[in-house]
DRENBAPA-673919 format. One record per residue (C-alpha): residue in one letter; y, x, z negated. Coordinates in steps of 0.1 Angstrom, whole numbers, padded with zeros to 4 digits, always signed. Example, Ala and Ser with C-alpha at 12.3 -4.5 7.8 and 13.67 -1.06 7.14 Angstrom:
2
A-0045+0123-0078
S-0011+0137-0071
// end
This chain:
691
X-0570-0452+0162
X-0599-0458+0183
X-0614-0432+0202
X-0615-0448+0237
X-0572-0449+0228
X-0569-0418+0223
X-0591-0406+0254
X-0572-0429+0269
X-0538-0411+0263
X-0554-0381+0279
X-0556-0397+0309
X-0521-0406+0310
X-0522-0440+0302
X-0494-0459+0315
X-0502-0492+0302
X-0494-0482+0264
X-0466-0513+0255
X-0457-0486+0232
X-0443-0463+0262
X-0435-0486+0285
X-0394-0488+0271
X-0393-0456+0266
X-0395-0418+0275
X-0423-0409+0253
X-0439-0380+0234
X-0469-0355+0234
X-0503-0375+0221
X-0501-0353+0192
X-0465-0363+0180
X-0474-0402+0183
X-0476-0426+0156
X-0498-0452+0150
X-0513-0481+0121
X-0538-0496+0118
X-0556-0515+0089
X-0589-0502+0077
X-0618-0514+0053
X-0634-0500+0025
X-0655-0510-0004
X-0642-0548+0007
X-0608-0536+0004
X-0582-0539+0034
X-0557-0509+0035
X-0530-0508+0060
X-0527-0472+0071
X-0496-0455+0091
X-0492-0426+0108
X-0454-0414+0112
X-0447-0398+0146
X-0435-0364+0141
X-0420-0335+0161
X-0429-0302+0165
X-0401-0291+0142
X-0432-0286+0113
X-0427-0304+0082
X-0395-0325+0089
X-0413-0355+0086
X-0425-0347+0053
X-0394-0363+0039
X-0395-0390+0065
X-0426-0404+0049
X-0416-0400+0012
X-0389-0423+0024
X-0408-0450+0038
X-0431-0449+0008
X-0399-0458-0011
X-0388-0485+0010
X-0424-0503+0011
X-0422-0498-0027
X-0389-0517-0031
X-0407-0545-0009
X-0437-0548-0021
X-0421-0547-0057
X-0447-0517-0064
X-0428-0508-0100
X-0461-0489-0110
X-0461-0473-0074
X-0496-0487-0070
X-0500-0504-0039
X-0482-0478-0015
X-0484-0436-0017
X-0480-0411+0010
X-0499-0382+0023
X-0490-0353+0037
X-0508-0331+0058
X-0497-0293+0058
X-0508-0266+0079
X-0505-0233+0054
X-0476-0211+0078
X-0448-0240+0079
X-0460-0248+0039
X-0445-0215+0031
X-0423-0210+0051
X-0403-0241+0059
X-0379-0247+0033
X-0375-0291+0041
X-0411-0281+0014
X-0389-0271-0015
X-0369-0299-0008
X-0392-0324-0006
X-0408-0316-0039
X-0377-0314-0056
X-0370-0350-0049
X-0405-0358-0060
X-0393-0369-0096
X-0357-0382-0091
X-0344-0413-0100
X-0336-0423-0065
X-0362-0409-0046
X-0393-0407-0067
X-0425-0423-0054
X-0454-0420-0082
X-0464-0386-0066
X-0474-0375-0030
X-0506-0362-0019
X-0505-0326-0004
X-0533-0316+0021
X-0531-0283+0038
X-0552-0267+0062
X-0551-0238+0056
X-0563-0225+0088
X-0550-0188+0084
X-0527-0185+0113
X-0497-0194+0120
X-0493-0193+0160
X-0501-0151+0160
X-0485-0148+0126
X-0509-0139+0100
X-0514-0146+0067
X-0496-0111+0054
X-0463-0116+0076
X-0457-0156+0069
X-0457-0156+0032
X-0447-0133+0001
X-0469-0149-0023
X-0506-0146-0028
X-0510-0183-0012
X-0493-0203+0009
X-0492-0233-0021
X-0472-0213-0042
X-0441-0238-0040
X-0456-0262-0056
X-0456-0246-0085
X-0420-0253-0090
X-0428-0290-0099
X-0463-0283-0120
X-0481-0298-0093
X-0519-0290-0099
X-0533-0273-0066
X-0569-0274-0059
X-0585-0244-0038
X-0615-0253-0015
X-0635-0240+0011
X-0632-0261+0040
X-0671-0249+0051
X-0681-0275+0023
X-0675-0310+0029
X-0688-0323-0003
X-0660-0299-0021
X-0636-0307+0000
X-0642-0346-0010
X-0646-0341-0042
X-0615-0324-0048
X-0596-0352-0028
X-0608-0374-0050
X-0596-0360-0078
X-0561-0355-0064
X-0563-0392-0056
X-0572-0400-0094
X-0547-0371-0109
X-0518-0388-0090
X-0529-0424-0096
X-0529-0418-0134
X-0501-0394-0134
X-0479-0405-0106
X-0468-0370-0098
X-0480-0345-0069
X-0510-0331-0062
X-0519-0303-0037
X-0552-0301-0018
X-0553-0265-0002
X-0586-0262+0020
X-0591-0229+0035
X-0606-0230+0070
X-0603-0212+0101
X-0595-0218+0140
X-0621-0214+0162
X-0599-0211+0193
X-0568-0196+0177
X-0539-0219+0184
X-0547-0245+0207
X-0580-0242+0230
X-0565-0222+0259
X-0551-0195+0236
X-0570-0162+0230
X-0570-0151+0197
X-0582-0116+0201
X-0551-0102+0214
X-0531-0104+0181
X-0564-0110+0155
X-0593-0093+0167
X-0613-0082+0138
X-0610-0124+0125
X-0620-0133+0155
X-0653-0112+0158
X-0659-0128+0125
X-0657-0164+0137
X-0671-0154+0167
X-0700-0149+0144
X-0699-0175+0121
X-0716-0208+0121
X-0695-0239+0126
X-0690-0263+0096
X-0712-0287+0113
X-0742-0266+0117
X-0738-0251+0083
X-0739-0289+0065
X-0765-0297+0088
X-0792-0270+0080
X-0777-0276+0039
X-0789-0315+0046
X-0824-0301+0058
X-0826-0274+0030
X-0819-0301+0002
X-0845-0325+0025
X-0817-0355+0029
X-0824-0353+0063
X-0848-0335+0087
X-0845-0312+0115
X-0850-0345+0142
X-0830-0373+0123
X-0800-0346+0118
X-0807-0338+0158
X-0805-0375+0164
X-0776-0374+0149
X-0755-0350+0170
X-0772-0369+0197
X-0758-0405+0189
X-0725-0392+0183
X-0720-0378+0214
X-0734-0411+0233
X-0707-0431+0217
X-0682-0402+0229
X-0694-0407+0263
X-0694-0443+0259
X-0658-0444+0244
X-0646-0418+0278
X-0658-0445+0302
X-0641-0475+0283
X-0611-0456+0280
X-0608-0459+0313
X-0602-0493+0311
X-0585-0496+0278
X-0554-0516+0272
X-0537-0520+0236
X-0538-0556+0224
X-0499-0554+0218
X-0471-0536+0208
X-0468-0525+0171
X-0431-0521+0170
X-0416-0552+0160
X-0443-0563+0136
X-0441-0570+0103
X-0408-0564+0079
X-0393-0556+0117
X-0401-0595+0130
X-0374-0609+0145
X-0355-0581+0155
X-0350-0571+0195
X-0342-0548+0218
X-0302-0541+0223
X-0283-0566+0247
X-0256-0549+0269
X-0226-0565+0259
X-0196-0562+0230
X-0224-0572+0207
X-0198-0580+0179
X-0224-0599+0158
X-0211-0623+0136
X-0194-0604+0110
X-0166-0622+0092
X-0160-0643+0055
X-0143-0670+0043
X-0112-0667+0026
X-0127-0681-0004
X-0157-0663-0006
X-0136-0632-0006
X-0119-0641-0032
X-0147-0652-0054
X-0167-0622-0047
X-0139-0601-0055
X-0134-0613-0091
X-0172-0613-0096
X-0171-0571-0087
X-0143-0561-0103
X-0147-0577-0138
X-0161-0552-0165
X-0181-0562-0197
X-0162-0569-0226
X-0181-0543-0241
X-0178-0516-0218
X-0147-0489-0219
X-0137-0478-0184
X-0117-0449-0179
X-0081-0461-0185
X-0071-0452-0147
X-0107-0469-0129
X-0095-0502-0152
X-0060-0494-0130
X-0077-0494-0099
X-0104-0522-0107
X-0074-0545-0113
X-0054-0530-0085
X-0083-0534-0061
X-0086-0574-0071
X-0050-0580-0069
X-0044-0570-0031
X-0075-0589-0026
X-0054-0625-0044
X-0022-0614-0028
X-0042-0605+0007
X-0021-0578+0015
X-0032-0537+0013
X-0064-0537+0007
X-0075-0506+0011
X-0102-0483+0025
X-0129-0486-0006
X-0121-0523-0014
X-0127-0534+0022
X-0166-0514+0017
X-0169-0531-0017
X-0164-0562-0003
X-0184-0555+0029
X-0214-0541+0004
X-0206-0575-0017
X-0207-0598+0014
X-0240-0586+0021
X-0261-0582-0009
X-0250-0619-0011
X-0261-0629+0020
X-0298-0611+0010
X-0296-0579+0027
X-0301-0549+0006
X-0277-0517+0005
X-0291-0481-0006
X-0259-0457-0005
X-0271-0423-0012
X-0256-0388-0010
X-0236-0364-0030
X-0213-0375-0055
X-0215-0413-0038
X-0209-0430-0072
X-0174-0419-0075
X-0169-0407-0039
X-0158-0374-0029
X-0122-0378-0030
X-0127-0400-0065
X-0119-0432-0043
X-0153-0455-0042
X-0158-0456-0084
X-0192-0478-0077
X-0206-0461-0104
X-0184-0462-0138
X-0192-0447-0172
X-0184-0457-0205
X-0158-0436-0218
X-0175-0439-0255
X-0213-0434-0251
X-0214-0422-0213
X-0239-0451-0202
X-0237-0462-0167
X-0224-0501-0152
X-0229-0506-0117
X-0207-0537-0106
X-0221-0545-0071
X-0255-0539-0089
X-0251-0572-0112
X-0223-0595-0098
X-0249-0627-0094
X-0285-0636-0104
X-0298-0635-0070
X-0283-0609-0051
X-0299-0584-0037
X-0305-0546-0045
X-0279-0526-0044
X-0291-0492-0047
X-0261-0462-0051
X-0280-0433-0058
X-0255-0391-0064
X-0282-0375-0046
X-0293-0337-0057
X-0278-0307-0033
X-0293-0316+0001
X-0289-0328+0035
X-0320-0322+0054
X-0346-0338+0030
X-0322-0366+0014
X-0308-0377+0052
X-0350-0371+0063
X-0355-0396+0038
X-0329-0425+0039
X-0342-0422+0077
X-0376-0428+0066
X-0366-0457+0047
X-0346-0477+0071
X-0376-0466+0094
X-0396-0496+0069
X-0368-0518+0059
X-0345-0532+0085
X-0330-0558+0058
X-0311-0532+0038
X-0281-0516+0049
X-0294-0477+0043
X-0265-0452+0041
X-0265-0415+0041
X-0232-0397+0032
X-0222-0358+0037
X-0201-0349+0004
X-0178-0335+0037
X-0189-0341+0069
X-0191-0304+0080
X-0224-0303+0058
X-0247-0330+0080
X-0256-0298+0101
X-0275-0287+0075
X-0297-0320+0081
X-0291-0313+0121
X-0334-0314+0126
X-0333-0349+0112
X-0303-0357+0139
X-0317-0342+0168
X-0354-0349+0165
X-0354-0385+0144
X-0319-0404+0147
X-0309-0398+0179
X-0342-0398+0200
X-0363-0419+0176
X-0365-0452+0190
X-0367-0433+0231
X-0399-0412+0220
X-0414-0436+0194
X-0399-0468+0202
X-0393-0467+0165
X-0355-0486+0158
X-0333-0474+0127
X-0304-0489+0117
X-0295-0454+0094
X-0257-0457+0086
X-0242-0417+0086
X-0206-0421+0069
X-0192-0381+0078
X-0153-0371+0062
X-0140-0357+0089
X-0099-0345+0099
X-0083-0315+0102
X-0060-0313+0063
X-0057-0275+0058
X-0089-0272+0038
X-0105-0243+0059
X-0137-0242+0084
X-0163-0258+0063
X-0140-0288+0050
X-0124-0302+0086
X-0152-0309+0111
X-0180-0334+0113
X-0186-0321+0149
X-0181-0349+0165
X-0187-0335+0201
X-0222-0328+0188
X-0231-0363+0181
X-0209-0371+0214
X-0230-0354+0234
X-0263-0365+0221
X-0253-0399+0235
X-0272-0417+0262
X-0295-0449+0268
X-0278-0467+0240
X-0295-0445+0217
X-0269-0448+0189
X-0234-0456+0177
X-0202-0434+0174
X-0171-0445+0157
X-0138-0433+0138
X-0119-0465+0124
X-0085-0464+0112
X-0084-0495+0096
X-0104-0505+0069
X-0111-0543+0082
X-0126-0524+0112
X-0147-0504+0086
X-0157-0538+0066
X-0167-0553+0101
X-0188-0524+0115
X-0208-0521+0080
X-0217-0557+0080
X-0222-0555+0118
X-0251-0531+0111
X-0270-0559+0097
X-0253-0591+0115
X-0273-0589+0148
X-0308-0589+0160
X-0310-0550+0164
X-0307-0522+0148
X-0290-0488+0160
X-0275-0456+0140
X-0242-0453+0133
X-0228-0421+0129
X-0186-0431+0115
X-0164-0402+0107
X-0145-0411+0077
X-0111-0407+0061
X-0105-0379+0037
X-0068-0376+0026
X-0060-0410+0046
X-0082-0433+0026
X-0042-0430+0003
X-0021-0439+0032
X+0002-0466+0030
X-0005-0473+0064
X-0047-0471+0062
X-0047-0508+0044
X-0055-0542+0063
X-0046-0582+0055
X-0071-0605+0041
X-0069-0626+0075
X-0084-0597+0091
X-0112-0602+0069
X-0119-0638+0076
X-0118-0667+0098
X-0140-0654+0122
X-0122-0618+0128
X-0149-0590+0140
X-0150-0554+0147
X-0124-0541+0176
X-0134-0512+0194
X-0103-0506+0208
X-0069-0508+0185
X-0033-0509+0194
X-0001-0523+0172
X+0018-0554+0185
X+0041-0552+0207
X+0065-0585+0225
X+0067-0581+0261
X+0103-0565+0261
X+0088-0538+0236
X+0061-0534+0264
X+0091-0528+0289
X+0106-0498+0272
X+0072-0482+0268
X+0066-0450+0291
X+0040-0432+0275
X+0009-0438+0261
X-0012-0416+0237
X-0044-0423+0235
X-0062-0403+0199
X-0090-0418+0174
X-0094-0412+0136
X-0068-0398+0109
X-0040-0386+0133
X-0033-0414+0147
X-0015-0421+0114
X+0005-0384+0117
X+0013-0398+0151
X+0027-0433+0146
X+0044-0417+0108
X+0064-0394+0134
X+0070-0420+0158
X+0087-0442+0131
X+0108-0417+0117
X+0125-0409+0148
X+0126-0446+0157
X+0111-0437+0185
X+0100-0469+0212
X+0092-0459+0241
X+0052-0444+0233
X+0027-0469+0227
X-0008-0457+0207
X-0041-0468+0214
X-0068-0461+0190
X-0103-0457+0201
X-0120-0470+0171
X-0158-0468+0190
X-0162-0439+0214
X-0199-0447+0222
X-0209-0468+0235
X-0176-0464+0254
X-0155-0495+0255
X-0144-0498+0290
X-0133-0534+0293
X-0115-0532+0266
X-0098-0502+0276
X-0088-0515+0305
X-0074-0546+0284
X-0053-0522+0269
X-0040-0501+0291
X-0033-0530+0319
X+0003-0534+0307
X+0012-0499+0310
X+0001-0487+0343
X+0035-0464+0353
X+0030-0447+0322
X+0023-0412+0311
X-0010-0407+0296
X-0022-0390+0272
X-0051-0379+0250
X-0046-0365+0214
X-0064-0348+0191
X-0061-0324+0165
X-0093-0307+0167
X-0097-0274+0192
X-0101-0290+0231
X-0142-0276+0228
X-0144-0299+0197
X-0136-0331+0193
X-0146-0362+0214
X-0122-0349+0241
X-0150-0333+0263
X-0172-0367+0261
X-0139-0389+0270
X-0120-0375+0295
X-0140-0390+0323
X-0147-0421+0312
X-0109-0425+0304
X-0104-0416+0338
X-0127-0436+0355
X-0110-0464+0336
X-0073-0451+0345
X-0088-0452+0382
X-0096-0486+0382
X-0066-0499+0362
X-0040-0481+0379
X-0052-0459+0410
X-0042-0426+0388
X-0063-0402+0369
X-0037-0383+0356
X-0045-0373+0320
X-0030-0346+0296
X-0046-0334+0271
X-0031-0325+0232
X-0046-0306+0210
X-0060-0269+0192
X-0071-0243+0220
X-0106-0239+0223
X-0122-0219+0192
X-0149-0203+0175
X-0141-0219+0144
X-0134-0256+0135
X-0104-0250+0117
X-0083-0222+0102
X-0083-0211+0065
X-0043-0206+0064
X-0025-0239+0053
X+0009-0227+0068
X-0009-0219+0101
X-0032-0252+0098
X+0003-0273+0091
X+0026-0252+0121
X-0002-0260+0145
X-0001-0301+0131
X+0032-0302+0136
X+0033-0288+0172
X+0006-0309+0181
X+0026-0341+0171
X+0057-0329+0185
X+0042-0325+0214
X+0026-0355+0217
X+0055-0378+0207
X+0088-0355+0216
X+0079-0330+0246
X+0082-0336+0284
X+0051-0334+0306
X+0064-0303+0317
X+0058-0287+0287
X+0025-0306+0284
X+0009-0291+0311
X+0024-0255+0300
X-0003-0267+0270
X-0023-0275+0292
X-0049-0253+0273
X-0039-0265+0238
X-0024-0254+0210
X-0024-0222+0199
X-0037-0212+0162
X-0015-0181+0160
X+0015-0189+0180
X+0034-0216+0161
X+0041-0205+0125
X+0059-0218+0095
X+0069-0193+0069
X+0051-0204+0034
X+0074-0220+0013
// end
C-alpha cells in the first residue's frame, strides 16, 4: 500500500470507497492488494483483514490459498502460497496454531506448505517470555509437523533475508511448512503510548541502551566500506523527504477504486431489499436425467448391500416424484449446480456418510475399501465437487472454508458441525469473520453453515445449535437464518446461494431424527416449473377449513412435525400451523399473507427449546408488529421449556414428559392454562415414569 494511503487513513480518510458501505475497522485490521514487481515478474499480493482475536486468520488464509489453487489449477501449488506473520505470545499460546498446522498435510486442506514468520518481539502485552509459554521457544508447535524452524537475530538484516530465502526455497521444493522465528525486541513496549518499565524494567534499561537496527546496519555498511558515513547520512536524509512528501499528498489522496468486486468477484453486487428468491428451480426432465446419472454405481464397484437399497430408493421417488426425501433433494440441489458450472466444497466431520448415516456421498467398496464419489463424476464437464470428512475441528476447518469462499464466489462452500452444538467451538470465526465481515471489510461470503439442531433426548451437547446466538448477531442484512421443514425448501435455498448476484452466509439448522419422517419428504413439482424457496410455510387449507380455524401456532424447525403428528391423531381442525422457514431476514409480508385469514384467532408461538433459547426472544416483536398491523392485536403466548442454564436435559423420560406437555399444550390446552405457562415448561414438573 502506498505510503501517502496509509498516512492518509490516519487522518481519517473518509473518502476510502472501501469504507464508504460500511462501518469499518482499525487501520491495522484492514486488508489490502496490490500487484508488485520483481526481477520482471508481476505478483499479485493480498493482505487479509484480521481482528484482534490473534491468529484467527491464520486459517482464513490457508483457505484462500486453497481456493485460488483450485482456480488457478495450481496442482504443483506453484503459482499461489500463503504467509503468515506470527507475533511469538499468540504463537504459543493460541491453540487455532495447532490447528492450523495440523491441516497443513490433509487431503482436503493441504496447500504445498505455508510460510511462518514470527516476530518474536519478547512480549506479549506485559506478559513475558517465562509466563506465556512452557517450552524453551515460542516455535515449539511446529515441531508436531517436522516443520524446519530457522532462529535469527532480527538486529541482522542480511540473516534475516537469508534465512527467508531459504524457507522460501525449502517449501517450494518440499511443499511443506517452514518457520522463520526472528528474535527482536519493542522499543516502546506495546504500542507507542505504553510504558514498558512498569512491568519489564531491567529489558527496558537494556533497549534503552541499545542501538536501533538501523543505526547498527548503518555503521556495519561503513565498517565493511559499502557505503560512507555521508552517502549512508544521505540516506536517512532522502527517506524522510519522501515521508514528508507522502504526509502532504496524503492529504489529498483518493483510492483510484474499490477493490471489492474485482476479479473472480466480477459481477456480483451489493444485496437488493426485496424477497430476493433468485431463480432457483429445474426442469422435470433434467431432474430426472440427473438423478439416474448420480445414483448409478460402476459395474465394478460393490456398495454396501443397504447404500445399493437407498441408491435405488433415492432414484425411484425421484421417477415416481413422490417422497423424496431430505438427502435426495441436497443431492439433486448439489447435482443441479455442478451442472450449471458452479463448484460445491462440503466439508466437516463425517460429511461423506453424514452424521446420522443419511447423505452416503462418499461410498466404499465393500471388497477393497477404495472410494467412488457419484456427484464427483456424473458428466465430463461438470464441475468440482469437493466432499471432504474433515479432521476433529471447528475453529480452524470453519476459519478455512471462510477463507475460501472469501476467493471463490462460484462454488457453493459448506461447512457442517457433526452436531450443531459444536459450531461454538469455531464461535471467533462467527463473531469476528461471518457475521461482521462484509460491514468491517466490505469483504462478501457466501459460507453455507448446515447446524443439526432439535431437542430428541440426546442430553446438553447434542440438542442446541444456539440459534438465539446467531439471532442476535443479526442486523444490516449481514447474513441469513433459516430452519426448513421441507426438503424442496432445502433444495431451493442451497441453489439460491449461488442463483443471485450476491452473496450472504447462511447459517440453516438441520434435521437430526426428522431427516426419517414420513412427513419431511416433498413432490417433484415442488422441485420444478419455476417453484422457489418460501420463507413462510403453511398446509392447504379450502376456505370452509379456514372457517373452523381458531388458533394458530406459529413454531419453525423439527417440532412442527410433533405438532401437526398430534394434531392428526386427534383429528383435530380447528389449529392452523405456520412455519417460519427464514427468521432473518424476517419475512413480514409474507407473514402478513399468512396470517390475514385468521385474524380472530388465538396466537401462538412454539418452541421446544427453553424461552432464553430459541429464536423466541428475536421474534416476538416482529411477530407482533406484524399481528398489529394485520389485526389491531398483539396478543401472543408463548410455548415452550422455562428459561435454563442448560440447552437440554440429560434424562430421556424427563426430556420426553416435557415434549409431550409442550404439544399438549400447544394443540389441546385453553389460553387459560397458557398464560398459567406463561413462563414455560417446567423441566422437573411433568414426569413420565421410565418404562
Amino acid at each position: 500500500m502506498p505510503y501517502k494511503g496509509i498516512l492518509s487513513k490516519f487522518q481519517g480518510d473518509l473518502n476510502d470507497p472501501n469504507e464508504v458501505l460500511g462501518s469499518g475497522d482499525v487501520k491495522y485490521h484492514l486488508g489490502v492488494s496490490s500487484d508488485r514487481e520483481f526481477d520482471g515478474k508481476k505478483i499479485h499480493l493480498s493482505l487479509t483483514p484480521n481482528p484482534s482475536h490473534l491468529e484467527a486468520v491464520d486459517p482464513v488464509v490457508v483457505g484462500k490459498v486453497r481456493a485460488k489453487q483450485t482456480l488457478l489449477n495450481d496442482k504443483t501449488t506453484d503459482k499461489v502460497f500463503g504467509i503468515l506473520i506470527h507475533g511469538d505470545a499468540a504463537m504459543a499460546g493460541q491453540g487455532i496454531v495447532a490447528e492450523t498446522f495440523a491441516m497443513s498435510q490433509l487431503r482436503g486442506f493441504r496447500t504445498g506448505g505455508t510460510i511462518h514468520f514470527v516476530i518474536n518481539n519478547q512480549i506479549g502485552f506485559t506478559t513475558t517470555p517465562h509466563y506465556g509459554r512452557s517450552a524453551p521457544y515460542c516455535t515449539e508447535i511446529a515441531k508436531m509437523v517436522q516443520a524446519p524452524i530457522f532462529h535469527v537475530n532480527g538486529d541482522d538484516p542480511e540473516a534475516v533475508v537469508h534465512v527467508c530465502r531459504l524457507a522460501a526455497e525449502y517449501r517450494n521444493l518440499f511443499k511443506e511448512d517452514v518457520v522463520v522465528d526472528m528474535f527482536c525486541y519493542r522499543r516502546s513496549g506495546h504500542n507507542e503510548a505504553d510504558e514498558p518499565m512498569f512491568t519489564q524494567p531491567l529489558m527496558y534499561k537494556m533497549i534503552k541502551k541499545h542501538q536501533t537496527t538501523l543505526n547498527l546496519y548503518k555503521d556495519q555498511l561503513v565498517k565493511e566500506e559499502i557505503l560512507t558515513e555521508d552517502e549512508a547520512k544521505n540516506k536517512i536524509s532522502d527517506f524522510k523527504d519522501f515521508l514528508d512528501n507522502e504526509f502532504e499528498l496524503s492529504k489529498s489522496y483518493k483510492p483510484n477504486k474499490a477493490d471489492w468486486l474485482d476479479g473472480t468477484w466480477t459481477g456480483i453486487k451489493t444485496a437488493s431489499i426485496d424477497a430476493r428468491r433468485g431463480k432457483t428451480s429445474s426442469t422435470e426432465d433434467d431432474i430426472k436425467i440427473l438423478a439416474k446419472e448420480i445414483h448409478t454405481l460402476p459395474e465394478e464397484f460393490t456398495p454396501h448391500k443397504r447404500i445399493k437399497k437407498i441408491y435405488n430408493d433415492r432414484h425411484r421417488s425421484i421417477i415416481d416424484g413422490i417422497n423424496i426425501d431430505w438427502a435426495t433433494a441436497e443431492a439433486l440441489a448439489f447435482a443441479t449446480l455442478l451442472k450449471d458450472g458452479y463448484g460445491v466444497r462440503l466439508s466437516g466431520q463425517d460429511v461423506g456418510r453424514g452424521t446420522f448415516s443419511h447423505r452416503h456421498a462418499v461410498l466404499y467398496d465393500q471388497i477393497n475399501e477404495k472410494r467412488f464419489v457419484p456427484l464427483r463424476h456424473f458428466r465430463k464437464d461438470q464441475a468440482l465437487f469437493e466432499i471432504v470428512d474433515s479432521f476433529l475441528s471447528e475453529f480452524g476447518v470453519l476459519g478455512f472454508e471462510y477463507g475460501y469462499s472469501q476467493a471463490d464466489p462460484k462454488t457453493l462452500v459448506i461447512w457442517e458441525a457433526q452436531f450443531g452444538d459444536f459450531s461454538n467451538g469455531a464461535q471467533t470465526i462467527i463473531d469476528q469473520f461471518i457475521t461482521t465481515g462484509e460491514r468491517k471489510w466490505l469483504r462478501m461470503s457466501g459460507l453455507t453453515l448446515l447446524l443439526p439442531h432439535g431437542h430428541e433426548g440426546q442430553g446438553p451437547e447434542h440438542t442446541s445449535s444456539r440459534l438465539e446466538r446467531f439471532l442476535q448477531m443479526c442486523a444490516e442484512d449481514n447474513i441469513q437464518v433459516a430452519n426448513c421443514t421441507s426438503p424442496a425448501n432445502y433444495f431451493h435455498i442451497l441453489r439460491r446461494q449461488m442463483m443471485r448476484d450476491f452473496r450472504k452466509p447462511l447459517i440453516l439448522m438441520t434435521p437430526k431424527s426428522t431427516l426419517r419422517h414420513k412427513g419431511n419428504t416433498s413432490s417433484l413439482k415442488d422441485f420444478v416449473n419455476g417453484s422457489t424457496f418460501h420463507r413462510v410455510l403453511h398446509n392447504l387449507l379450502s376456505d370452509d377449513e379456514k372457517r373452523k380455524i381458531d388458533r394458530v401456532v406459529l413454531c419453525s424447525g423439527k417440532i412442527y412435525f410433533e405438532l401437526q403428528d398430534h394434531i392428526n391423531e386427534l383429528s383435530l381442525n380447528n389449529i392452523h400451523i405456520i412455519r417460519l422457514e427464514q427468521l432473518y431476514p424476517f419475512p413480514y409480508e409474507a407473514l402478513e399473507e399468512e396470517i390475514a385469514d385468521f385474524k380472530n384467532c388465538e396466537m401462538i408461538w412454539c418452541q421446544e427449546e427453553p424461552r432464553n433459547m430459541g429464536a423466541w426472544q428475536f421474534i416476538e416483536e416482529r411477530i407482533q408488529s406484524v399481528l398489529e398491523k394485520v389485526t389491531g392485536k398483539i396478543d401472543l403466548h408463548f410455548i415452550g421449556r422455562r428459561a435454563a442454564a442448560s440447552p437440554a436435559t440429560g434424562v430421556f423420560d424427563r426430556h420426553l414428559a416435557n415434549q409431550k406437555n409442550i404439544i399438549r399444550l400447544a394443540t389441546e390446552a385453553n389460553v387459560e392454562e397458557i398464560k398459567k405457562e406463561k413462563s414455560g415448561v417446567s423441566l422437573v414438573k411433568y414426569k413420565l415414569p421410565i418404562e
